[in-house]
N, CA, C and O of each residue as an XYZ file, in Angstrom:
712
protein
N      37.408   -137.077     75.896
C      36.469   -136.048     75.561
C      36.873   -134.770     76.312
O      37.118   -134.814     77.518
N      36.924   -133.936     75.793
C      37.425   -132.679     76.359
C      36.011   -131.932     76.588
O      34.918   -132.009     76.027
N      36.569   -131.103     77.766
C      35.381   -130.094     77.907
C      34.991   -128.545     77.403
O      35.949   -127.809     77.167
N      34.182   -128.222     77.297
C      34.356   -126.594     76.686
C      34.973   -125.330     77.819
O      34.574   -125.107     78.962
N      35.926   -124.718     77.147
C      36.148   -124.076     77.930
C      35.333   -122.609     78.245
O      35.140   -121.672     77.470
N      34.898   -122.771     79.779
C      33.443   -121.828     80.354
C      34.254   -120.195     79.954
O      35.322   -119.585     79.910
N      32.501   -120.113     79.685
C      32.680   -118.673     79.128
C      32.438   -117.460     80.364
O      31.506   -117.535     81.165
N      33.331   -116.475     80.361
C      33.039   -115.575     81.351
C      31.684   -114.980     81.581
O      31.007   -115.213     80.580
N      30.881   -114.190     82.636
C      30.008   -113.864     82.657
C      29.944   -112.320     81.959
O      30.768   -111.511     82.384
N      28.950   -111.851     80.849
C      29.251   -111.005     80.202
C      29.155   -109.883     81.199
O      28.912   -108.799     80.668
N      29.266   -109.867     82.327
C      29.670   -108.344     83.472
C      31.079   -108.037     83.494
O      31.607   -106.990     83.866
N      31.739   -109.315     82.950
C      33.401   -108.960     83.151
C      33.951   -108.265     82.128
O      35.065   -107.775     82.318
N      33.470   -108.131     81.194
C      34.132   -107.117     79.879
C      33.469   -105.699     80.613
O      34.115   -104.669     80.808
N      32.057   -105.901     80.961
C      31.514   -104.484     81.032
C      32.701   -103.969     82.280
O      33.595   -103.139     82.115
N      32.369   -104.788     83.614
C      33.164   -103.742     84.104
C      34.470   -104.051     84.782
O      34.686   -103.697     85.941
N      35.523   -104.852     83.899
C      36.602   -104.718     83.989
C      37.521   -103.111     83.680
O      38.658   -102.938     84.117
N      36.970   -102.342     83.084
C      37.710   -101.084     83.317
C      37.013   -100.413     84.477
O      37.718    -99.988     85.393
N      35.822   -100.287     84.529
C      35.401    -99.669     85.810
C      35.919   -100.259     86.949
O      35.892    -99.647     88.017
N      36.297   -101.154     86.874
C      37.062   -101.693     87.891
C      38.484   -101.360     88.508
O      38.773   -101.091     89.674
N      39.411   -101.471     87.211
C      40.763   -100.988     86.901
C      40.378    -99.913     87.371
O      40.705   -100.115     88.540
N      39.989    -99.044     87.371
C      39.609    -97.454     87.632
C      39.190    -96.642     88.691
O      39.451    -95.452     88.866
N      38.293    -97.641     89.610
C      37.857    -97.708     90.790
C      39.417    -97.886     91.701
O      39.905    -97.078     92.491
N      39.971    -99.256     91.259
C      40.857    -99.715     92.237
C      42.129    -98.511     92.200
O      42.761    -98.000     93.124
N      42.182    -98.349     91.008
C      43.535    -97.348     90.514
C      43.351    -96.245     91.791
O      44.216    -96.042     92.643
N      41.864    -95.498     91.722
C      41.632    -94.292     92.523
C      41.992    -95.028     94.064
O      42.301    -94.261     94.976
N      41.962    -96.055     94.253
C      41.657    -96.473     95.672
C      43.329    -96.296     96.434
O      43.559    -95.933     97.587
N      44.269    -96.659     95.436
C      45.097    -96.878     95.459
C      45.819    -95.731     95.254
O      46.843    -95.859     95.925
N      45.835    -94.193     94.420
C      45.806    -93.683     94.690
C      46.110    -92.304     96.146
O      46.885    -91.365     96.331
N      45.035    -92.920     96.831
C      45.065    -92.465     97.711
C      45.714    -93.199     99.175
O      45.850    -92.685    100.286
N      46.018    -94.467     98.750
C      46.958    -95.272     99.897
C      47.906    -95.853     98.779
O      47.592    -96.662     97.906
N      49.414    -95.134     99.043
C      50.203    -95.901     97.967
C      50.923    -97.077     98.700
O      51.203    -97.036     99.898
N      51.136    -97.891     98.059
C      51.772    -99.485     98.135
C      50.747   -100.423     98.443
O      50.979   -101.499     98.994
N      49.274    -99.918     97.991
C      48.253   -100.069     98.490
C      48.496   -101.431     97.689
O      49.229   -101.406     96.700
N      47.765   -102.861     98.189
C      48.145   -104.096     97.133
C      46.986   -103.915     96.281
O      45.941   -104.331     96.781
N      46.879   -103.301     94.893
C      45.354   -103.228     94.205
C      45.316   -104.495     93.134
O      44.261   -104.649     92.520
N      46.344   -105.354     92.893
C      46.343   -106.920     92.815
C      45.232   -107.601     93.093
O      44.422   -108.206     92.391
N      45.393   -107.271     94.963
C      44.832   -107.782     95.817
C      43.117   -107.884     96.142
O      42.319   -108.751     96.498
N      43.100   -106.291     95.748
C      41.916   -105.877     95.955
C      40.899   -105.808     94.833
O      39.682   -105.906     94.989
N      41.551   -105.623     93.652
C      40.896   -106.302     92.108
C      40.479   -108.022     92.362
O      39.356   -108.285     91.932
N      40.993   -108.838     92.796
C      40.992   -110.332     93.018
C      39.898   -110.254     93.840
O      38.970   -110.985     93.492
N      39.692   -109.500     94.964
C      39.086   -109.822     96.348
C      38.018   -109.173     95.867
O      37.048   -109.646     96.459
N      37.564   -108.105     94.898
C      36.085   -107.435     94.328
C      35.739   -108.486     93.128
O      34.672   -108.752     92.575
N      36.668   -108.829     93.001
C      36.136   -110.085     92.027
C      35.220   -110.940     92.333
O      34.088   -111.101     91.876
N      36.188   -111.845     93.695
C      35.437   -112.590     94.210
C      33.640   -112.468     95.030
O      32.616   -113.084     95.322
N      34.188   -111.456     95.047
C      32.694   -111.010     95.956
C      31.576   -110.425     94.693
O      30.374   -110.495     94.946
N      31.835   -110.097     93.920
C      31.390   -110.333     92.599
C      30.109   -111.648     92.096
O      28.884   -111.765     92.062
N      31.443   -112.517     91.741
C      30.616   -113.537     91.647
C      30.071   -114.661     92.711
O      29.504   -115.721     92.446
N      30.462   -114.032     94.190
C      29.919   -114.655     95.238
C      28.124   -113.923     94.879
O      27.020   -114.390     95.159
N      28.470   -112.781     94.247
C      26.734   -111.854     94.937
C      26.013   -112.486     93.450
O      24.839   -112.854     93.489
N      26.686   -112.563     92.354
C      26.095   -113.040     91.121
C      25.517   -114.936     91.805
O      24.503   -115.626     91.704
N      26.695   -115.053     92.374
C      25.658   -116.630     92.697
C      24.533   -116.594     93.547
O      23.609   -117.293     93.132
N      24.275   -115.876     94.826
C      23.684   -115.515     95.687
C      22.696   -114.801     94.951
O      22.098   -115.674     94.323
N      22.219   -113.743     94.693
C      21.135   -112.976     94.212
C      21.226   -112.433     92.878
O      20.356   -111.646     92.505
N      22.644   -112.920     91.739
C      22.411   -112.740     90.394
C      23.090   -111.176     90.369
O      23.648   -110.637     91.324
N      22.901   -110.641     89.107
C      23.333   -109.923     88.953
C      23.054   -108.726     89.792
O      21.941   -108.714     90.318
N      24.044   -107.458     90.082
C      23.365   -106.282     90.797
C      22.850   -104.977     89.677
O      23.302   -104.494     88.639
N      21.735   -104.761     90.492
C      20.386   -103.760     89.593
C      21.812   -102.509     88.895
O      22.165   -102.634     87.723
N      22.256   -101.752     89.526
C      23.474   -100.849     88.925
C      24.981   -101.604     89.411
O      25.487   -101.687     90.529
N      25.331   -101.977     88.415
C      26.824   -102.692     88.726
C      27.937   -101.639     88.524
O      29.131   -101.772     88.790
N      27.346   -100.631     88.031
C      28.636    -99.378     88.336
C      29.391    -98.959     89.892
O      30.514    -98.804     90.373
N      27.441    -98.880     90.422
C      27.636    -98.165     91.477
C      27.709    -99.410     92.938
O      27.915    -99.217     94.137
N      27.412   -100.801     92.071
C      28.226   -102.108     92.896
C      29.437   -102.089     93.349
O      29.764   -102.168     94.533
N      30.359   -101.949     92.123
C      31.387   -101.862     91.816
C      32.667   -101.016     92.819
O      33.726   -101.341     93.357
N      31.746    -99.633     92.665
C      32.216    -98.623     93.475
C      32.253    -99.175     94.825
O      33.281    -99.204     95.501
N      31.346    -99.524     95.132
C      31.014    -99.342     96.813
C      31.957   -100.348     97.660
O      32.519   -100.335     98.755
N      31.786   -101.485     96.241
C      32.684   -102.868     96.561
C      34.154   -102.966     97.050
O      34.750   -103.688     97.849
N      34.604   -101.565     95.944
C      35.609   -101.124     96.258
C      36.089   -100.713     97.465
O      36.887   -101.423     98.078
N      35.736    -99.721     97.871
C      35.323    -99.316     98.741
C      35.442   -100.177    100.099
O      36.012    -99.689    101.075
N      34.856   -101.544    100.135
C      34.548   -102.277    101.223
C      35.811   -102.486    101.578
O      36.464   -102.165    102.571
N      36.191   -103.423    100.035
C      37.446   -103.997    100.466
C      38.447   -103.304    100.785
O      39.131   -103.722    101.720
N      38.754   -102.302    100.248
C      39.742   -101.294    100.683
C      39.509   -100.881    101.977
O      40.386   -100.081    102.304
N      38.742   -101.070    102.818
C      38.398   -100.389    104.282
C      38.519   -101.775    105.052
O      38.985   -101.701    106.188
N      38.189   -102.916    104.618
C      38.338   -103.972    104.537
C      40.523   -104.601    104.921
O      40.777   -105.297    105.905
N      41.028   -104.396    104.481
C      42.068   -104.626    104.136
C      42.833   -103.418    104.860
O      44.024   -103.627    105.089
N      42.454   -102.536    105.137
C      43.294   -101.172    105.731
C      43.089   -101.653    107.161
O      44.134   -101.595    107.809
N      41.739   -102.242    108.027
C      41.445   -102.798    108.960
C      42.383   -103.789    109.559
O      42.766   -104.000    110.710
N      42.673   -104.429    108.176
C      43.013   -106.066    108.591
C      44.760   -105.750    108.571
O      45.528   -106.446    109.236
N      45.099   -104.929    107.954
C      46.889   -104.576    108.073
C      47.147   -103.903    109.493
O      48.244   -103.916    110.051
N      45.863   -103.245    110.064
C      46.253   -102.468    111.455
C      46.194   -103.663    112.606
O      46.478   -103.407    113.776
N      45.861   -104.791    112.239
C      45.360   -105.564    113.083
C      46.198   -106.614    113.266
O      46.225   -107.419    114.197
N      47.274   -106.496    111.739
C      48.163   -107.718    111.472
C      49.816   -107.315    112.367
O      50.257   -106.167    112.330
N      50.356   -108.145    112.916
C      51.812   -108.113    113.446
C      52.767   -109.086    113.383
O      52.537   -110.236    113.757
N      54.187   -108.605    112.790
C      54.532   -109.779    112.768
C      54.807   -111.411    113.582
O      54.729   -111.336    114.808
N      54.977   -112.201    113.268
C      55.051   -113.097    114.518
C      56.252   -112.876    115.332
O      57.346   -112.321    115.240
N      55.470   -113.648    116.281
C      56.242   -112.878    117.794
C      56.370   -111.988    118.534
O      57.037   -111.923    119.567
N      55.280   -110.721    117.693
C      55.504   -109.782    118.308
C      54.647   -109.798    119.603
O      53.865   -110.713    119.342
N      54.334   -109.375    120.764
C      53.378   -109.454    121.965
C      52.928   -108.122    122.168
O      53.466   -107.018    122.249
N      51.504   -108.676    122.238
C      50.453   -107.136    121.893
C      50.880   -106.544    123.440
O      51.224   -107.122    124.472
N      50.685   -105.096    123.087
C      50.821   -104.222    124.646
C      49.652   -104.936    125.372
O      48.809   -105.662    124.844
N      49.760   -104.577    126.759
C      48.783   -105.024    127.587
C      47.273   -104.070    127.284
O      46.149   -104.549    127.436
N      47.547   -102.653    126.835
C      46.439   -102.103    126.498
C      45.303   -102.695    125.403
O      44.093   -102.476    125.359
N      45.866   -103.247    124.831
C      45.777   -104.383    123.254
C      44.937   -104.878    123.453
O      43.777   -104.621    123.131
N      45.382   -105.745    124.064
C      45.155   -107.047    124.568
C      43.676   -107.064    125.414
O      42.584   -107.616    125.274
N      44.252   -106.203    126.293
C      42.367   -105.583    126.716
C      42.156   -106.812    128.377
O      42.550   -107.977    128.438
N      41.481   -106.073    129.424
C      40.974   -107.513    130.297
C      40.150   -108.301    129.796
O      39.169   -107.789    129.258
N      40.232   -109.308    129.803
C      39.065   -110.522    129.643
C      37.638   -110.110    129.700
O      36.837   -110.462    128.833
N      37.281   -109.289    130.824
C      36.330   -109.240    131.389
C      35.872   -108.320    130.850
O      34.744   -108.402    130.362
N      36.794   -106.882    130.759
C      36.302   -105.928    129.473
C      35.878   -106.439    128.214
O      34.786   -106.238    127.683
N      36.866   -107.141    127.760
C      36.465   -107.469    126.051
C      34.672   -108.494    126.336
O      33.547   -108.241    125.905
N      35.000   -109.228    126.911
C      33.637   -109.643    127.468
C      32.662   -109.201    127.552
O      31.633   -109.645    127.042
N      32.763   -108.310    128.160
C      31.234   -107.005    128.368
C      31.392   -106.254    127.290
O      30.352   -105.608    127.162
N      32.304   -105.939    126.263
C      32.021   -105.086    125.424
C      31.504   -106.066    123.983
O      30.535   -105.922    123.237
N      32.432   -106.918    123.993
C      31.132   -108.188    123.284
C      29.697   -108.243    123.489
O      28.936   -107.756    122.653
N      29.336   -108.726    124.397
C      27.907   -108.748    125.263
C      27.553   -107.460    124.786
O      26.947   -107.660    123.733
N      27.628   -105.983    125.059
C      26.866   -104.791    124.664
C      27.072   -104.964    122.793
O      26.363   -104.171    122.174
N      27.723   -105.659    122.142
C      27.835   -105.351    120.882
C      26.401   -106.935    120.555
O      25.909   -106.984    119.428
N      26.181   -107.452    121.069
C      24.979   -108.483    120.868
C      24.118   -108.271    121.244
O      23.116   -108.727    120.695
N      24.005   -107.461    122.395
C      22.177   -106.673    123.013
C      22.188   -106.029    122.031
O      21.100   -106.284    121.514
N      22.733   -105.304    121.369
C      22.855   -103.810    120.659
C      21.985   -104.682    119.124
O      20.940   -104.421    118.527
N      22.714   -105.435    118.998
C      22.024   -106.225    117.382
C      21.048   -106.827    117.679
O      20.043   -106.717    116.976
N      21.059   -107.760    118.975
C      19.549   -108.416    119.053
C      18.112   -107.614    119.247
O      16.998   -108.103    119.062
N      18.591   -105.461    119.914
C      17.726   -105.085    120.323
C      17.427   -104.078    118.350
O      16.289   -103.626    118.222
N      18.000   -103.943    117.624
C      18.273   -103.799    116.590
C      17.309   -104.326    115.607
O      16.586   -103.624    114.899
N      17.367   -106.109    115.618
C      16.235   -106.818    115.061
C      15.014   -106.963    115.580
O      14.090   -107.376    114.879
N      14.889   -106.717    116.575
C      13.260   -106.069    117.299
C      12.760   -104.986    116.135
O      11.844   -104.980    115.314
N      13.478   -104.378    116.373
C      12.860   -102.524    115.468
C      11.746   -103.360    114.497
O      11.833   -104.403    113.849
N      10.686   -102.405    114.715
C      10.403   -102.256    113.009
C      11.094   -102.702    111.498
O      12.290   -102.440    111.370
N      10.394   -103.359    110.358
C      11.351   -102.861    109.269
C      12.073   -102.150    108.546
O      13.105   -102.475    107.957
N      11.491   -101.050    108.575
C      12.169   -100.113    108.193
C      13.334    -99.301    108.992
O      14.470    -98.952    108.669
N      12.623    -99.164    110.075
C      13.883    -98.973    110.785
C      14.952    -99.980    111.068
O      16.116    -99.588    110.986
N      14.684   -101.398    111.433
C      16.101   -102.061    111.144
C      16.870   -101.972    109.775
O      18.082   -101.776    109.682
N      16.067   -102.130    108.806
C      17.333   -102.215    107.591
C      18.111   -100.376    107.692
O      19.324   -100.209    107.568
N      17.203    -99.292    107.910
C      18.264    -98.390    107.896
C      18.894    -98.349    109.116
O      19.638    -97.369    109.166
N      18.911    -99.267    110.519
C      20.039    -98.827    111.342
C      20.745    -99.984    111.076
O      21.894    -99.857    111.500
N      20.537   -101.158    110.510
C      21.622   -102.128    110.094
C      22.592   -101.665    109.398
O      23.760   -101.896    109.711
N      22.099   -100.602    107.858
C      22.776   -100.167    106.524
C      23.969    -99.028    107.790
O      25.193    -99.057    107.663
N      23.432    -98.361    108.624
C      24.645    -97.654    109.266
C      25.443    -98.537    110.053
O      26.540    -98.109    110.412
N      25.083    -99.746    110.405
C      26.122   -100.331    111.418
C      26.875   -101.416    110.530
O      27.402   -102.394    111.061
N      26.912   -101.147    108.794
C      26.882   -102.516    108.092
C      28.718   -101.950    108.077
O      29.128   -100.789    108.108
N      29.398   -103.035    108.028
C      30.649   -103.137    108.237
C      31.331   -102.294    106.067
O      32.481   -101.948    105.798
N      30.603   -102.273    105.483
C      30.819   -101.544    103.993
C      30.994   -100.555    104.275
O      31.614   -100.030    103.351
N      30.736    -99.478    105.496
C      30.680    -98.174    105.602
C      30.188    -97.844    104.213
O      31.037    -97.709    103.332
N      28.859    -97.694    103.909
C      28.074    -97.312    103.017
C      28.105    -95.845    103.071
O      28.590    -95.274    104.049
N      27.619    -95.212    102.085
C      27.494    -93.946    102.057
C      26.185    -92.992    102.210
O      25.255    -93.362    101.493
N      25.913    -91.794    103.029
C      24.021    -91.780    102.565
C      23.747    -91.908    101.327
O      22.697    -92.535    101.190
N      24.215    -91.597    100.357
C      23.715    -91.823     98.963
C      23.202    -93.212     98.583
O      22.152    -93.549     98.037
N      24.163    -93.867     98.994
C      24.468    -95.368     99.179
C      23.018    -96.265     99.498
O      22.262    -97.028     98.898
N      23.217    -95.419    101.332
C      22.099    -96.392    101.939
C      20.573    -95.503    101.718
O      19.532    -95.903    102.238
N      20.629    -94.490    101.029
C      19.002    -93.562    100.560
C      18.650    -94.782     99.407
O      17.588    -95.398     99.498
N      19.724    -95.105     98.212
C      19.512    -96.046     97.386
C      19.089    -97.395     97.358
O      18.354    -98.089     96.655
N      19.938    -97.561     98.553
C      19.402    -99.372     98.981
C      17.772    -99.503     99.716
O      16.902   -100.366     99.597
N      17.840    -98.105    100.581
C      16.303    -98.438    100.672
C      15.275    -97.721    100.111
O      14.055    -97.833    100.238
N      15.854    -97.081     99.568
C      14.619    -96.235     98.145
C      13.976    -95.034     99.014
O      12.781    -94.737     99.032
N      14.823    -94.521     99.596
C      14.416    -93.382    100.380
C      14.990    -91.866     99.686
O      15.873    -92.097     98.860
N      14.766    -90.789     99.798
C      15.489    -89.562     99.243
C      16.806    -89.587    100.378
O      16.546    -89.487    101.577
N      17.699    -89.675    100.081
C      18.944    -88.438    100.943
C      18.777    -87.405    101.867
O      19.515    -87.220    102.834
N      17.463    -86.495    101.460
C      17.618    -85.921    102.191
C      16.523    -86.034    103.424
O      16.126    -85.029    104.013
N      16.137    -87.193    103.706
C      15.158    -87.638    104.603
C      15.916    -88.512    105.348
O      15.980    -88.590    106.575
N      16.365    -89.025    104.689
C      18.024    -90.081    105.748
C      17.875    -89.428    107.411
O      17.325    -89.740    108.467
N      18.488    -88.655    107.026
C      18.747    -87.866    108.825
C      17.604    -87.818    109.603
O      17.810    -88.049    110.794
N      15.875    -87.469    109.122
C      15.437    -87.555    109.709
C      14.679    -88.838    110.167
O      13.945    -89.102    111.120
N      15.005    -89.305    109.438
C      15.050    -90.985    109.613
C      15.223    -91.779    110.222
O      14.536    -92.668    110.724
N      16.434    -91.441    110.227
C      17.688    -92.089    111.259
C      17.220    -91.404    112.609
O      16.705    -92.160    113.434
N      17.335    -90.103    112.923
C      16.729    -89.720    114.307
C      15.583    -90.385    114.604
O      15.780    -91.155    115.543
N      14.482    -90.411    114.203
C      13.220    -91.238    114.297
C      13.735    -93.167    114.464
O      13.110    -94.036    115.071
N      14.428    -93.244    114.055
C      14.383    -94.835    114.384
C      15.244    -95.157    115.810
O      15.006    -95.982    116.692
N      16.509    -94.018    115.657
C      17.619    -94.255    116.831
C      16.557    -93.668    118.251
O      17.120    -93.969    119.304
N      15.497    -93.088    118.445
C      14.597    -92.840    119.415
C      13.699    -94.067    119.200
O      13.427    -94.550    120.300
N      13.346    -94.497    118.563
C      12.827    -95.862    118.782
C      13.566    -96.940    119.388
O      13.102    -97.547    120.353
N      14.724    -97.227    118.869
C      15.849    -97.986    119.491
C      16.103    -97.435    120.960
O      15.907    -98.279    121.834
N      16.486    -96.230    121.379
C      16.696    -95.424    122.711
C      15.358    -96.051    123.277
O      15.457    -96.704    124.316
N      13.972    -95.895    122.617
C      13.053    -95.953    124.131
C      12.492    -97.603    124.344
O      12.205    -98.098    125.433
N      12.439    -98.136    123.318
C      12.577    -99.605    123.311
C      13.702   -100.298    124.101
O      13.207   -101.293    124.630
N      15.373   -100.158    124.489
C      15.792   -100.061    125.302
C      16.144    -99.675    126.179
O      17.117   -100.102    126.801
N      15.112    -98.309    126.621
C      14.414    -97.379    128.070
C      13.447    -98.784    128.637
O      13.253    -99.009    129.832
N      13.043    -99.428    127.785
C      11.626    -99.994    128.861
C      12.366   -101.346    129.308
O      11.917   -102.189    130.086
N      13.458   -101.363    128.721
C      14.016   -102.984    129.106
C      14.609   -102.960    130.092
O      14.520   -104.021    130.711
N      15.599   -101.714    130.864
C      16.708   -101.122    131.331
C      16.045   -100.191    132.245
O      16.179    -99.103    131.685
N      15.311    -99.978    133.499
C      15.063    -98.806    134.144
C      16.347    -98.060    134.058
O      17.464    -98.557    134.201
N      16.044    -96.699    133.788
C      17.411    -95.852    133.539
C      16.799    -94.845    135.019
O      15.631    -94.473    135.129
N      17.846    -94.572    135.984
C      17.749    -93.766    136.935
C      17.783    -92.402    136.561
O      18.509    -92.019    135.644
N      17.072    -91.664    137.186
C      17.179    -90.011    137.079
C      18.098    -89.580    137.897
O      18.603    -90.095    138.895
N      18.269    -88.545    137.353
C      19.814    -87.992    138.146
C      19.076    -87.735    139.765
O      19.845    -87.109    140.495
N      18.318    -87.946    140.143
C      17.579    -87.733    141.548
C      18.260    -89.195    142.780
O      18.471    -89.085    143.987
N      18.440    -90.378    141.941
C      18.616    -91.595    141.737
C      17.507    -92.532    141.959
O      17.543    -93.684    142.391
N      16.226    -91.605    141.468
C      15.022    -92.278    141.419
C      14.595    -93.774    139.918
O      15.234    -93.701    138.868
N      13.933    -94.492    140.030
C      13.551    -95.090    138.843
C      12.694    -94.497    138.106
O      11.486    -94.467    138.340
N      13.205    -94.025    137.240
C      11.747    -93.160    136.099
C      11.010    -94.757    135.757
O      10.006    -94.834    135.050
């Protein structure tokens, strides 16, 4: 008994040229760029987000951003790549104890992050989200205008600042404890 062979999801006709088109521009602008690579890898994440939460509300402007990721994504991961054998400088490489503490401040920083408020965490998450989103981007994801973003963002990053003022006595330049 043979099986039927599965039918694509009808998003792939729609935006297989927006796609081609997206990647073309991406590529574009970094030549020998692998856009093979990066067509395959927006794919996948594609129908990773179609399994996860179904289709996306504008898949144009999915599409775009997706792009986008991976390409920032992949430009990251080539600066990071060396061939074997090579031995990172000692600057690289970093002390133990540094990379350590700068770990540690990158986990207070998120754990003091998910404290916030809602609204203010999802917009200081959408700026710390590894997509490098765009304001357009992140005004859209949380249904805010653009041009309130900024003041937004100031209002939450002073929430974040004095919420980790009360955890942290911060000395005055006197070297008193405020």
């Amino acid at each position: 008994m043979s099986h039927p062979t599965p039918r694509p999801h009808p998003l792939v006709d729609d935006l297989t040229p927006l796609l081609a088109r997206a990647v073309a521009a991406e590529a574009d602008h970094r030549p020998g760029f692998p856009s093979e690579d990066l067509t395959q890898d927006v794919w996948l994440r594609l129908f990773e987000h179609l399994d996860a939460a179904g289709p996306p509300v504008d898949p144009a402007r999915w599409v775009r951003a997706a792009v986008r990721a991976e390409a920032h994504r992949a430009r990251c991961a080539a600066r990071r790549e060396l061939p074997c054998g090579t031995r990172l400088p000692v600057a690289v490489q970093g002390d133990p104890e540094d990379l350590a503490f700068a770990a540690d401040l990158r986990r207070s920083l998120r754990a003091a992050v998910r404290r916030l408020p809602s609204r203010c965490r999802g917009l200081v998450l959408a700026f710390l989200s590894p997509d490098r989103l765009t304001y357009r981007e992140i005004a859209g994801e949380l249904g805010i205008s653009q041009g309130s973003l900024g003041p937004e963002r100031s209002r939450c990053l002073g929430c974040l600042r004095r919420m980790l003022a009360a955890e942290v006595a911060v000395p005055d330049p006197r070297g008193r404890v405020r």
